[in-house]
LUMGUTI-47964 format. One record per residue (C-alpha): residue in one letter; y negated, x negated, z. Coordinates in steps of 0.5 Angstrom, whole numbers, plus 500, padded with zeros to 3 digits. Each point is the difference from the previous one (the first is absolute). Layout:
! residues N
AYXZ/...
! end
This chain:
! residues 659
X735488347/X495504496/X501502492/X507500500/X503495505/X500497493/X508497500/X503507499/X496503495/X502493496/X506500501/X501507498/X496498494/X504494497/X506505501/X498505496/X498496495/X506496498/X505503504/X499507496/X499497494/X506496501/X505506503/X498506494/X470497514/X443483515/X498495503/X495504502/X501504508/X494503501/X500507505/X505505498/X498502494/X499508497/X507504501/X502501492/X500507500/X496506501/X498501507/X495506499/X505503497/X501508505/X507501504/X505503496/X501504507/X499500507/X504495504/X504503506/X498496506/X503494502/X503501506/X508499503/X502507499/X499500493/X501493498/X507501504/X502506496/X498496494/X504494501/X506504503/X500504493/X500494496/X503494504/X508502502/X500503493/X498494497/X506495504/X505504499/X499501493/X499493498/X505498505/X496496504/X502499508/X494501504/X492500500/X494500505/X493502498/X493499504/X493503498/X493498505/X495503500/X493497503/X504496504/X505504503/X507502497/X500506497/X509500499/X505496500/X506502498/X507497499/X505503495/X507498499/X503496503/X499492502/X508499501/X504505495/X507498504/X498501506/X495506499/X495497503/X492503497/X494496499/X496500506/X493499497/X497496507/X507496501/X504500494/X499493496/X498498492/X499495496/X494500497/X502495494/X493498496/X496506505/X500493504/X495496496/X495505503/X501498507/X499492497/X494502496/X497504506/X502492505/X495497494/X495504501/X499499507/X500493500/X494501493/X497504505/X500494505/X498495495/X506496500/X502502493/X495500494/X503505495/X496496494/X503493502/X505497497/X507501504/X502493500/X495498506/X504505503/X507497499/X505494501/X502500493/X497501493/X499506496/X498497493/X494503496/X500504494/X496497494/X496496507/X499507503/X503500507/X503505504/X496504506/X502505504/X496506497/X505498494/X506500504/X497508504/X499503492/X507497497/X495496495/X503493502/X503500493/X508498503/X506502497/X506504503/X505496505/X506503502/X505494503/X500500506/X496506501/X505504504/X507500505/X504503505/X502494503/X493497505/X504493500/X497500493/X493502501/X496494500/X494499505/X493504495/X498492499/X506498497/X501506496/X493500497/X501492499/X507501495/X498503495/X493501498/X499503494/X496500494/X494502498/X500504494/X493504500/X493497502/X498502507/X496507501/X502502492/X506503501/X504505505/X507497501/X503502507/X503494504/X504500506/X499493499/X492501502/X501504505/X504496504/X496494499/X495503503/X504503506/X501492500/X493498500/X498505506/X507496504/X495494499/X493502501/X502504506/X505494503/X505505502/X507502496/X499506495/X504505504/X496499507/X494501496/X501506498/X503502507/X494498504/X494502495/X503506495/X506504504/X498499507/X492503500/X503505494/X505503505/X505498495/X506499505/X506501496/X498494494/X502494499/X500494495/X505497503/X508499496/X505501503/X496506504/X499500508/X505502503/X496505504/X499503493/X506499496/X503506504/X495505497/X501497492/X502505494/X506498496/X498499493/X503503494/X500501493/X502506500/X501505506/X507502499/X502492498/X501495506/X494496504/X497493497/X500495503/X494498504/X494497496/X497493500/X494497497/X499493500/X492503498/X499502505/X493501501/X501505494/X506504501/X502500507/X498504505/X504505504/X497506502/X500507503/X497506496/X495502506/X498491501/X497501492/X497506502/X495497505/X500494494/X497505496/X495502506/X497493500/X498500494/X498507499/X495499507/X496494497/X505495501/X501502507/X503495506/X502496494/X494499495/X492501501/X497505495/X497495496/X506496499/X504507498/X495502496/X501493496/X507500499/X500508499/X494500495/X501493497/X503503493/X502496494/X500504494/X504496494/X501505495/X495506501/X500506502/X507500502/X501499508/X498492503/X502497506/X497499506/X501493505/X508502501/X500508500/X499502492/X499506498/X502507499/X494505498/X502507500/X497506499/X492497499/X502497508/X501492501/X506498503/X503494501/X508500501/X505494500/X508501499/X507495501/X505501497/X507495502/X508503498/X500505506/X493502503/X494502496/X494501503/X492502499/X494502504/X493503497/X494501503/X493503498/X495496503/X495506499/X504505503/X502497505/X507501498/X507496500/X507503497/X506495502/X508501496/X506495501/X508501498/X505497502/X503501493/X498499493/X505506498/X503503493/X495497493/X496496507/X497507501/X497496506/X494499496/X499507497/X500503507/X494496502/X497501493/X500508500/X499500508/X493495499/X498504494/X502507503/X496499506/X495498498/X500507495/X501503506/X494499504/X496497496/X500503493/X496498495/X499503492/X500494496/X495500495/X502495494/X497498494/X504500492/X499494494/X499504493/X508501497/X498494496/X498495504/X506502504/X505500496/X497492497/X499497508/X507503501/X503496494/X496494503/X505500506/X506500496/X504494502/X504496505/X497498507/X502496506/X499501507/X494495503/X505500507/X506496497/X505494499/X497496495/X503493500/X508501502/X505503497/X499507504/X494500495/X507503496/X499507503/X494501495/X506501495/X500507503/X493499504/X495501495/X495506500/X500503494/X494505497/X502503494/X498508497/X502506501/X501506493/X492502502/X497492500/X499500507/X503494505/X507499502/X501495506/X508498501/X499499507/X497506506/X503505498/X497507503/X505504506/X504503495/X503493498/X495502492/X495497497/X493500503/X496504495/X493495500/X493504498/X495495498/X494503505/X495494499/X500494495/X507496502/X500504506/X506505500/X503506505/X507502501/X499507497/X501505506/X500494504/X496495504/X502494498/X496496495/X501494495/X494495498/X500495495/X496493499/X497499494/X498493497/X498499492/X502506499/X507499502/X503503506/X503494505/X501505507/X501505503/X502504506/X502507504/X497502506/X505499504/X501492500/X493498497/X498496506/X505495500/X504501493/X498500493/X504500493/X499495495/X500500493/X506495498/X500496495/X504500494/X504495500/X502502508/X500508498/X506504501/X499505495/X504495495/X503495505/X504506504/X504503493/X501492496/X502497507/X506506500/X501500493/X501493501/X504500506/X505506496/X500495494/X502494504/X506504504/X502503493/X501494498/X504496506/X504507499/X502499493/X501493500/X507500504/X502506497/X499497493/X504495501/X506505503/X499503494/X500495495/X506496504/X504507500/X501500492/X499493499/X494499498/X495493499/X492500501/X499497495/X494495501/X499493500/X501496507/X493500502/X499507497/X506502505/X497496506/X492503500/X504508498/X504497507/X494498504/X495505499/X505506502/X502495506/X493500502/X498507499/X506503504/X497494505/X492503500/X504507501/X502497506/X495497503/X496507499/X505503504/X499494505/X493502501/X500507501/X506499505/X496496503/X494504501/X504506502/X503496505/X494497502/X496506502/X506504503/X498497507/X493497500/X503495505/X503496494/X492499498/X501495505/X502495496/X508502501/X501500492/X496494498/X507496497/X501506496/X494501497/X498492500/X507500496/X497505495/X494496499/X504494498/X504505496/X496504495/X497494497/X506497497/X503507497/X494502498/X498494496/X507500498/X500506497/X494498496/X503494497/X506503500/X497506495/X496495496/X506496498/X504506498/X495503496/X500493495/X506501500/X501507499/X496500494/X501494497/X507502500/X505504496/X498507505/X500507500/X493504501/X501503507/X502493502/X493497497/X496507503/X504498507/X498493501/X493502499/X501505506/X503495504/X496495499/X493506502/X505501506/X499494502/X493499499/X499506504/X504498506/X497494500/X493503500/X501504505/X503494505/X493498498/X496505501/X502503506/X502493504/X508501500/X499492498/X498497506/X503495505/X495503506/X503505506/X493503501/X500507499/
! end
């Protein structure tokens, strides 16, 4: 689903960090508030009309150039246009075997998290109706319980702006097999997750929550989720060709994309979701552009204006100026325009809508392949943005911070920070060992972030234009932090600040120092299991004794036993993790002996490690032994405290299967 079908993206993360290394990453919510840039500011040039003959050849310049290049299968793209469709084009192929093209009116996407669109839109009917009151708790809405956060409950205004507070959930999230996918009701009962920020404080995207609101419209509504939409969203949008429905009607099935990873490789799998008032929904290109159209004309068959109004205008604004979201759209101002946008991303298809209310204006993209360096986001990027510059262009008029002061709140973000959207109680909290968002400073004091890098796969170049407010140099993208007694504890980019933001981490959890001592760590321990039988061949070879007492012999045993142990239950969790992740069907709970074996595991050799080392430490320098001897056991035994504080910290020892 949306920010990274997350699954893959750890998977890699954990990989490249031990496998590399090893072999040689506001409560308020009043009306839409201001749009933070200069909006008096004179065109930088006259617009060309926004009519099909141009926007043809634009996208015909751009978008087969673009497929090819990044080796993607095919794409379709939709503008509207006060009301009516100005283009729908189709590019590449829906089938790359078969040569089959992508038919923007008959060809069939997912539409992986721009589904939650679709849901919030359900909600805010049944609000317009007064059956749903968004300020109320959710569980009067329910048939099991959401616990409070600090006596604070959930309501579905929390639920629409991301600001529930739970922690991220992938088990079970996904499969390819529909015996596997559980009724809504009984997926959202097997796992709720933890709260881990205060409601209305906090951006932290959640499938979870989108689909517990899916779940509250099948019960307010009194019919399954999938015939609600039907007969209340698709069947007076016009929306022929989309459905909820897993595995698709039979109908449909026949007019469905392949999925790839990348165009010249073999299709994917059909992909379900057990979320699937979050991620499910299947649709063709023209049916999301009459979706767009709804909206754009106040609602249109689907909400009154008044109700459009209030889910469009509705903004939560967390960390200012930077873009806030709406109830279920966020935002993404452009060029002094407001614009609201939702975007989904699963493995194979990659998908997202914009409209600008004001213009009466909607640009829709899907891929059916996420293409070479998953380009697929790149080409939505540079297709939004450049459409956007195209017809509505815009001189930007920013302000500067004094160098000084520049160069003092850049050194004030320096530091390690973490995703607000995460796992945070199970043993995938792992992944932030290479996760972590790290703010450093370049050779002129200005900010260096580890993460969103710009199209050239660089470093963005940051110019601070107001107090904590930054701009990509030559860009749009902007950067804000939260300051609190005199400290930076947040902040956020444009692109994601509706629904997530960056935490400092805090220094016992800082990967900054955790990273380099827990490889450090790992070396010396594989060094050692190494040397130990290789030392006695050599000792055996020309005869020659150890030379320690019994019990010195024993400890000097025990602690390499253990060290070559604690290796292997390292390398235990990353072959785990990976073969985890290398289908998300196996997030089903397929693995749960293995990794239950793995939790029973790692305390008992990491403990072990720690008594072993502490014993041979008194007897190594009580004893008769050399100063490398000495200076090793004091490597083995911070060795040991240090893989025994990340199984703590990062919940390698646990005896639950949540994750």
């Amino acid at each position: 689903m949306r920010v990274l079908s997350s699954c893959g993206w750890l998977g890699a993360a954990l990989l490249a960090l031990f496998v590399g290394p090893l072999a040689a990453d506001a409560a308020a919510r009043p009306a839409a508030a201001p749009i933070a840039e200069a909006r008096d500011a004179a065109p930088s040039r006259a617009a060309p009309a926004l009519a099909k003959s141009d926007i043809d050849a634009w996208l015909d310049g751009y978008m087969p150039h673009a497929l090819k290049r990044g080796d993607a299968a095919g794409a379709v793209v939709v503008v509207v246009k006060d009301g009516a469709v100005l283009t729908q084009r189709g590019f590449g192929y829906a089938d790359v075997a078969t040569r089959r093209p992508v038919d923007p009116e008959t060809t069939l996407f997912r539409q992986a998290s721009v589904s939650k669109l679709i849901t919030w839109t359900a909600v805010m009917q049944l609000v317009e109706q007064g059956k749903i009151d968004l300020d109320r708790d959710v569980n009067a809405y329910l048939d099991f319980r959401i616990a409070p956060f600090d006596g604070k409950p959930v309501t579905m205004r929390n639920l629409m702006t991301h600001t529930a507070g739970f922690e991220e959930v992938q088990r079970g999230l996904n499969s390819y097999d529909p015996a596997k996918v559980p009724s809504l009701g009984a997926a959202l009962k097997r796992q709720v997750p933890y709260r881990i920020f205060a409601p209305g404080t906090t951006p932290a995207y959640s499938n979870f929550g989108t689909s517990l609101a899916g779940y509250i419209v099948e019960r307010v509504s009194g019919m399954p989720y999938d015939d609600y939409v039907e007969r209340h969203i698709f069947a007076p949008a016009g929306m022929t060709r989309s459905s909820f429905r897993q595995p698709l009607p039979a109908a449909l099935r026949p007019l469905m994309a392949s999925g790839y990873m990348l165009g010249s490789g073999e299709p994917g799998k059909f992909e379900l979701s057990s979320l699937a008032p979050s991620g499910a929904m299947t649709a063709s290109g023209a049916d999301m552009g009459r979706f767009m159209i709804a909206h754009l004309a106040d609602g249109g068959a689907l909400l009154k204006p008044a109700t459009a109004a209030q889910m469009h205008n509705t903004i939560l604004r967390l960390i200012p100026p930077l873009n806030g979201m709406a109830l279920g759209f966020y935002e993404q101002n452009i060029n002094g325009r407001r614009a609201l946008s939702h975007a989904g991303d699963s493995p194979n298809f990659h998908s997202q809508l914009w409209i600008f209310p004001d213009e009466k204006v909607g640009i829709y993209m899907s891929m059916n392949a996420a293409g070479m360096q998953n380009v697929s986001g790149p080409i939505r990027s540079y297709l939004f943005e450049a459409f956007a510059d195209r017809y509505f262009p815009f001189a930007q008029r920013d302000g500067r911070v004094d160098p000084a002061t520049a160069r003092e709140h850049a050194r004030m973000m320096v530091g390690t920070y973490n995703k607000t959207r995460r796992l945070e109680s199970s043993f995938l909290k792992a992944m932030e060992l290479a996760g972590q968002m790290k703010v450093s400073l370049d050779r002129d004091g200005g900010i260096v972030l580890s993460l969103a890098p710009g199209l050239s796969g660089k470093p963005r170049k940051w110019v601070e234009i107001a107090p904590f407010v930054w701009r990509e140099q030559d860009g749009k993208m902007r950067l804000a932090a939260k300051v609190e007694k005199g400290r930076v504890v947040r902040f956020s980019l444009d692109s994601g600040s509706p629904y997530i933001a960056f935490d400092r981490v805090p220094w016992y959890l800082s990967t900054a120092w955790i990273t380099p001592a827990f490889l450090a760590a790992l070396g010396a321990l594989l060094l050692t299991a190494i040397a130990w039988p290789a030392a006695a061949l050599i000792r055996r070879r020309y005869g020659v004794k150890t030379g320690l007492a019994p019990a010195a012999l024993k400890s000097y045993r025990l602690t390499r036993g253990f060290a070559a142990f604690a290796v292997a239950v390292v390398v235990g969790w990353i072959l785990f993790v990976s073969r985890l992740v290398r289908d998300f069907s196996s997030l089903s709970g397929e693995l749960d002996g293995i990794l239950i074996t793995l939790q029973i595991v790692t305390p008992v050799v990491f403990l072990g490690l720690l008594a072993s080392a502490i014993w041979n430490i008194r007897h190594v320098w009580t004893g008769r032994r050399g100063r490398f001897a000495k200076f090793w056991s004091i490597i083995l035994l911070l060795s040991a405290v240090i893989l025994l504080w990340v199984a703590i910290g990062f919940h390698l020892i646990g005896f639950d299967t949540r994750f």
